[in-house]
PyMOL CGO cylinders between C-alpha atoms (Angstrom):
from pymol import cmd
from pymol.cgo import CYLINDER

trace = [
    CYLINDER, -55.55, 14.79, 58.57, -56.41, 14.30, 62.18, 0.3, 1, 1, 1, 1, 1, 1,
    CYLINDER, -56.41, 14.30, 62.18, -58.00, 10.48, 60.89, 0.3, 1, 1, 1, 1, 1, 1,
    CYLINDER, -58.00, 10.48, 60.89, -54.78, 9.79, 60.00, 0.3, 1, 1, 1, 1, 1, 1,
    CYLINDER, -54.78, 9.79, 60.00, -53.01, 10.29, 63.16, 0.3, 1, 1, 1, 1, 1, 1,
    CYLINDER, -53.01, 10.29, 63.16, -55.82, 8.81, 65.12, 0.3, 1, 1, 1, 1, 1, 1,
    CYLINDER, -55.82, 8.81, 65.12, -56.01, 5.30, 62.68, 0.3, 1, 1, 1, 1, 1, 1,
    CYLINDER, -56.01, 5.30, 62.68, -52.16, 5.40, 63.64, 0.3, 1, 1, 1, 1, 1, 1,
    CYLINDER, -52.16, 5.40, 63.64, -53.33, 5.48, 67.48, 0.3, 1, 1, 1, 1, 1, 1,
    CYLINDER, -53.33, 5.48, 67.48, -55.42, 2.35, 67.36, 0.3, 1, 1, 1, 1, 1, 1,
    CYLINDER, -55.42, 2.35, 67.36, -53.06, 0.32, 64.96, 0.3, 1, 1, 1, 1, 1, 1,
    CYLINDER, -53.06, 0.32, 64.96, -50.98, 1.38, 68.01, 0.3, 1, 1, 1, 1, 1, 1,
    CYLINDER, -50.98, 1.38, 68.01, -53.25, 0.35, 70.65, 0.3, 1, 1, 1, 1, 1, 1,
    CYLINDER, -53.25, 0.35, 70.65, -53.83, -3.06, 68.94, 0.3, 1, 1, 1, 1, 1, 1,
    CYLINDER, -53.83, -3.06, 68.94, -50.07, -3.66, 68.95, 0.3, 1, 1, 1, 1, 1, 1,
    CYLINDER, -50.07, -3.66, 68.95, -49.69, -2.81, 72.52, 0.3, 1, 1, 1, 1, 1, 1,
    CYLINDER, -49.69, -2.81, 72.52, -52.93, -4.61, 73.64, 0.3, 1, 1, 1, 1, 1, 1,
    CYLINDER, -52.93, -4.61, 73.64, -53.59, -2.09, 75.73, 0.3, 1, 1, 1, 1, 1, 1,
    CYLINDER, -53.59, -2.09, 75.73, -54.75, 1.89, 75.73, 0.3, 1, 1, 1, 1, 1, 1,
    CYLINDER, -54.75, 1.89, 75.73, -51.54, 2.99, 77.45, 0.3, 1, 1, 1, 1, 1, 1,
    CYLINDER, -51.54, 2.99, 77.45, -50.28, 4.86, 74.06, 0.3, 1, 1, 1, 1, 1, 1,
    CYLINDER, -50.28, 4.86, 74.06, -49.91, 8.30, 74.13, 0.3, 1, 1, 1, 1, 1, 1,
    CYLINDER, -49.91, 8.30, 74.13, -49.09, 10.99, 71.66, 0.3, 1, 1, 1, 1, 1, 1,
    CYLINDER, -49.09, 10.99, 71.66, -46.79, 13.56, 72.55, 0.3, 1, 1, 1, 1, 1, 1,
    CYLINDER, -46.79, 13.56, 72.55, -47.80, 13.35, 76.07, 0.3, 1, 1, 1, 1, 1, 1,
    CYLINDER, -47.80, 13.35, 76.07, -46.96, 16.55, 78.15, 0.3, 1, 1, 1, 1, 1, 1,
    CYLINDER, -46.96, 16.55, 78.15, -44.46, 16.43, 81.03, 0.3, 1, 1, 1, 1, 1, 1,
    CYLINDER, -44.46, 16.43, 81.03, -47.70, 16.32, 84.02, 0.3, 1, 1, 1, 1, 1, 1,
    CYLINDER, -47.70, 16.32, 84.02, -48.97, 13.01, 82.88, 0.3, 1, 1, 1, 1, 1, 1,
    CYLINDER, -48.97, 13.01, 82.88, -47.98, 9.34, 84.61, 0.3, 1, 1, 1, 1, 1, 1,
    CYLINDER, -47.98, 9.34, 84.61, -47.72, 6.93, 82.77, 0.3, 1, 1, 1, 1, 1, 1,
    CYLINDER, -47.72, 6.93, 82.77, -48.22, 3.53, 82.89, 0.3, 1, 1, 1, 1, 1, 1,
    CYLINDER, -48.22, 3.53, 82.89, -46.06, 0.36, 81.79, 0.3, 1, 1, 1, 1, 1, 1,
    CYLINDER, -46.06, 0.36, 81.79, -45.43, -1.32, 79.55, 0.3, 1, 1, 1, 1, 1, 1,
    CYLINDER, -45.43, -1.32, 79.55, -46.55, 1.96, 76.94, 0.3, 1, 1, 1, 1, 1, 1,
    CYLINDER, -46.55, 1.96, 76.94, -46.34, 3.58, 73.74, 0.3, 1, 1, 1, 1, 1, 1,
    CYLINDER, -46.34, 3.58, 73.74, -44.92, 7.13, 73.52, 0.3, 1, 1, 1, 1, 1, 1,
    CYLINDER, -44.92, 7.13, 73.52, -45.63, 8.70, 69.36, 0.3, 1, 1, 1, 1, 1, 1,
    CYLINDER, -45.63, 8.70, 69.36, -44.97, 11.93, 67.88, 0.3, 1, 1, 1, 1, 1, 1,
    CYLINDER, -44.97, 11.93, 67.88, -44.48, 13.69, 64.52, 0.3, 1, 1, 1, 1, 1, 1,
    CYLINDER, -44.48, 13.69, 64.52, -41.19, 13.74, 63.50, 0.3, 1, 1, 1, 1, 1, 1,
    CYLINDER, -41.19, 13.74, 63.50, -41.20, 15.14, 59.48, 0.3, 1, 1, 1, 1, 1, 1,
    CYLINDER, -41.20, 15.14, 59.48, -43.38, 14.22, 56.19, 0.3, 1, 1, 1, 1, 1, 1,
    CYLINDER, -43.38, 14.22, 56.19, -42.03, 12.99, 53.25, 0.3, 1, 1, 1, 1, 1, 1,
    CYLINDER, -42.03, 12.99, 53.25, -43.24, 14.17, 49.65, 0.3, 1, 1, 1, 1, 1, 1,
    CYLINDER, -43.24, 14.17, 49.65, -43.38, 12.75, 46.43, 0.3, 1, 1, 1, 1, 1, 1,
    CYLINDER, -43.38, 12.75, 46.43, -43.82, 15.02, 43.70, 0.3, 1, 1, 1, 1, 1, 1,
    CYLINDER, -43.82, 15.02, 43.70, -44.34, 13.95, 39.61, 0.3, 1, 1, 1, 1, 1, 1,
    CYLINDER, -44.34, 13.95, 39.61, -45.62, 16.56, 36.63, 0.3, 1, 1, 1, 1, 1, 1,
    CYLINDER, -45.62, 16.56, 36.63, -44.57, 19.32, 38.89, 0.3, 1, 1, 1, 1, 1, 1,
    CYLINDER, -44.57, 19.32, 38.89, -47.25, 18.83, 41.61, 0.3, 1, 1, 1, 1, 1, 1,
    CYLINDER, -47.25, 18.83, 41.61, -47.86, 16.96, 44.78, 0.3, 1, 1, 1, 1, 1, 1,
    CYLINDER, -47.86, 16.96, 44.78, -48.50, 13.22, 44.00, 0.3, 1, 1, 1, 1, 1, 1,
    CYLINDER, -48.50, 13.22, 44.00, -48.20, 11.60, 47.44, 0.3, 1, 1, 1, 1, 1, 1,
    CYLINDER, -48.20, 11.60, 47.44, -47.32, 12.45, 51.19, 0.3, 1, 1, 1, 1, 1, 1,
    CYLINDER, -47.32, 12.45, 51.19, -46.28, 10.21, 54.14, 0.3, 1, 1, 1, 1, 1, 1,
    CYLINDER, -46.28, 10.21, 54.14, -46.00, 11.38, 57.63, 0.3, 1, 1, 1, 1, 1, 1,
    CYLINDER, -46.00, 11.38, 57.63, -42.87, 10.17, 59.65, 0.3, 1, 1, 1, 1, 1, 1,
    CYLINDER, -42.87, 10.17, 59.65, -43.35, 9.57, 63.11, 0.3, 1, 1, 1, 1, 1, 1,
    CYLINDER, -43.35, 9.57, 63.11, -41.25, 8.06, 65.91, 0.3, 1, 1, 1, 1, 1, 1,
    CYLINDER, -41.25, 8.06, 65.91, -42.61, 5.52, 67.92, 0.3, 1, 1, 1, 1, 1, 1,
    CYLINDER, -42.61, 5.52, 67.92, -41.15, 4.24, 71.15, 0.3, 1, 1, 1, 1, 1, 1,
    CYLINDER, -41.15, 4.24, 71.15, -42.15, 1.54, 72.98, 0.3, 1, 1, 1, 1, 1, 1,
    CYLINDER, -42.15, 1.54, 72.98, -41.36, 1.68, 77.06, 0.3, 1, 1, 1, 1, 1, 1,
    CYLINDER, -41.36, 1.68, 77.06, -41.18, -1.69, 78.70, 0.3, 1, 1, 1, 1, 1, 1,
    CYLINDER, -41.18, -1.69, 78.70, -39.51, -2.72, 81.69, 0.3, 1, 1, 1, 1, 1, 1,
    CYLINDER, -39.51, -2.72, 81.69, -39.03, -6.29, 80.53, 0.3, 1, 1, 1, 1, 1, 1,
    CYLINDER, -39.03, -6.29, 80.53, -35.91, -6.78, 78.20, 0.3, 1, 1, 1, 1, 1, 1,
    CYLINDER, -35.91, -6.78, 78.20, -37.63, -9.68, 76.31, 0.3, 1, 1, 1, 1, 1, 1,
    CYLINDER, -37.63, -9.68, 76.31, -40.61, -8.08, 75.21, 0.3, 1, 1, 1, 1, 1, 1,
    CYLINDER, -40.61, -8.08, 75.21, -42.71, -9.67, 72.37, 0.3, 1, 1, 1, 1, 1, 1,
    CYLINDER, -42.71, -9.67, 72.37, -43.91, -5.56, 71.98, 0.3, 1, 1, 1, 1, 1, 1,
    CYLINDER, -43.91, -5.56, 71.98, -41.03, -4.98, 69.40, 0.3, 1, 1, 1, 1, 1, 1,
    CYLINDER, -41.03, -4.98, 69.40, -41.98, -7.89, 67.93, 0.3, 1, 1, 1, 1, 1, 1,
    CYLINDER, -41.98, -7.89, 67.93, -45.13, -7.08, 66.63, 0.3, 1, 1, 1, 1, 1, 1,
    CYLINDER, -45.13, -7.08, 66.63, -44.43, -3.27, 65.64, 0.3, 1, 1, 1, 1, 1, 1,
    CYLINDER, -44.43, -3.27, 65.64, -41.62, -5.11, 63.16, 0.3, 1, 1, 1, 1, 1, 1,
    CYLINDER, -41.62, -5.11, 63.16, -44.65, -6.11, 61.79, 0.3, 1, 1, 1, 1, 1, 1,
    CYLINDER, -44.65, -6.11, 61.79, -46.26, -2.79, 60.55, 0.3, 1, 1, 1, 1, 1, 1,
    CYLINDER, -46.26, -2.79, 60.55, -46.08, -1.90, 56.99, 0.3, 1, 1, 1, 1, 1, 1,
    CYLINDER, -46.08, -1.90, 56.99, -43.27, 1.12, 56.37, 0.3, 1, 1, 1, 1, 1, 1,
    CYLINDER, -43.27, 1.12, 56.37, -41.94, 0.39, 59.66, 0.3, 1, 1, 1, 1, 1, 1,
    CYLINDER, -41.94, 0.39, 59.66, -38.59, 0.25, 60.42, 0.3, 1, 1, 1, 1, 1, 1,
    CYLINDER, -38.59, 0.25, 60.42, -36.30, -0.12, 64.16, 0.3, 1, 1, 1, 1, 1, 1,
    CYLINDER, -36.30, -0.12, 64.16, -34.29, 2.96, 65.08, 0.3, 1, 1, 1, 1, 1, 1,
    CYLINDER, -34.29, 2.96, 65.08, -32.29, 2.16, 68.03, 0.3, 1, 1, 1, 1, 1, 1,
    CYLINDER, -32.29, 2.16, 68.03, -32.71, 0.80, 71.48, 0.3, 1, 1, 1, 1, 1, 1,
    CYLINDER, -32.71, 0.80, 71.48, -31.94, 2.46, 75.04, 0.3, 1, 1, 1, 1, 1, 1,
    CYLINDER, -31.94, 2.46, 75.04, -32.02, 2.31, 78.59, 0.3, 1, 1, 1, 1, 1, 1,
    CYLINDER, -32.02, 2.31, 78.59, -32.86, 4.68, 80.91, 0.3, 1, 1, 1, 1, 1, 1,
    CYLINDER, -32.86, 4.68, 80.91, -34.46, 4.51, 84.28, 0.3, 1, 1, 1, 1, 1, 1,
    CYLINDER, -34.46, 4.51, 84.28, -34.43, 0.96, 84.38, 0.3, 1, 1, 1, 1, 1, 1,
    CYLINDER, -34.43, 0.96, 84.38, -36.77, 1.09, 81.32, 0.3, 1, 1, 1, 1, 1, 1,
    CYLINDER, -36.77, 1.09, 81.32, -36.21, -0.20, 77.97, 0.3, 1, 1, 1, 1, 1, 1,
    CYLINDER, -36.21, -0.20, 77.97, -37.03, 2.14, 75.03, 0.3, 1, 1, 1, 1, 1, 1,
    CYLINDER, -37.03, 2.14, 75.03, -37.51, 0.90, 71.57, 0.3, 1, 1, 1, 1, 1, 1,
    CYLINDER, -37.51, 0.90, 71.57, -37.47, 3.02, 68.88, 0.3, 1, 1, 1, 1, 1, 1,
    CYLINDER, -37.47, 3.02, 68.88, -38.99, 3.10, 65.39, 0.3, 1, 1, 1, 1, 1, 1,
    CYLINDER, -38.99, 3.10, 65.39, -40.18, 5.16, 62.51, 0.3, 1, 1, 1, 1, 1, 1,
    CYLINDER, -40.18, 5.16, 62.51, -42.89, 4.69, 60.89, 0.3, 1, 1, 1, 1, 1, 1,
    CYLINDER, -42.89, 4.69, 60.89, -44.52, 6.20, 57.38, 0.3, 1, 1, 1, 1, 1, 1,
    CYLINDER, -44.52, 6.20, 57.38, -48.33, 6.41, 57.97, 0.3, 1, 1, 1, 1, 1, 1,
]
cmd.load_cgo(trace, "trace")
């Protein structure tokens, strides 16, 4: 399962262009803009003939860029099973935020 999460990470890294993209980075760590920020958030199950047929796991994706018009956003939109969440501002930093089945 751990392949999974870490194909996510360098789909992740491509769409940033860089390697600041972190998952579920711990309060101690600086980090460095513009970034990605990614963490579990729930699975979603599909079940036929009374067993398992298929799994997806949800995570939340936010993208943390100090410019306002950043193409970032952009090309996450274009991610299969990926959807925007909502936007914010805090610390003079734009957050982007989307789910994504993966």
């Amino acid at each position: 399962m751990a392949d999974t999460r870490l194909n996510l990470h360098y789909l992740l890294v491509n769409v940033l262009g860089s390697n600041n993209v972190y998952f579920q980075p711990p309060s101690t760590i600086t980090m460095k803009y513009p970034c990605i920020v990614y963490k579990r958030a729930s699975q979603n199950d599909i079940y036929a003939n009374n067993s398992l047929y298929t799994n997806k796991k949800k995570y939340l994706v936010t993208i943390i860029d100090s410019n306002p018009d950043s193409e970032i956003p952009d090309r996450m939109m274009q991610l299969r099973y990926c959807s925007f969440d909502r936007h914010y501002v805090a610390d003079g930093l734009n957050h982007d935020v989307y789910e994504i089945f993966f």
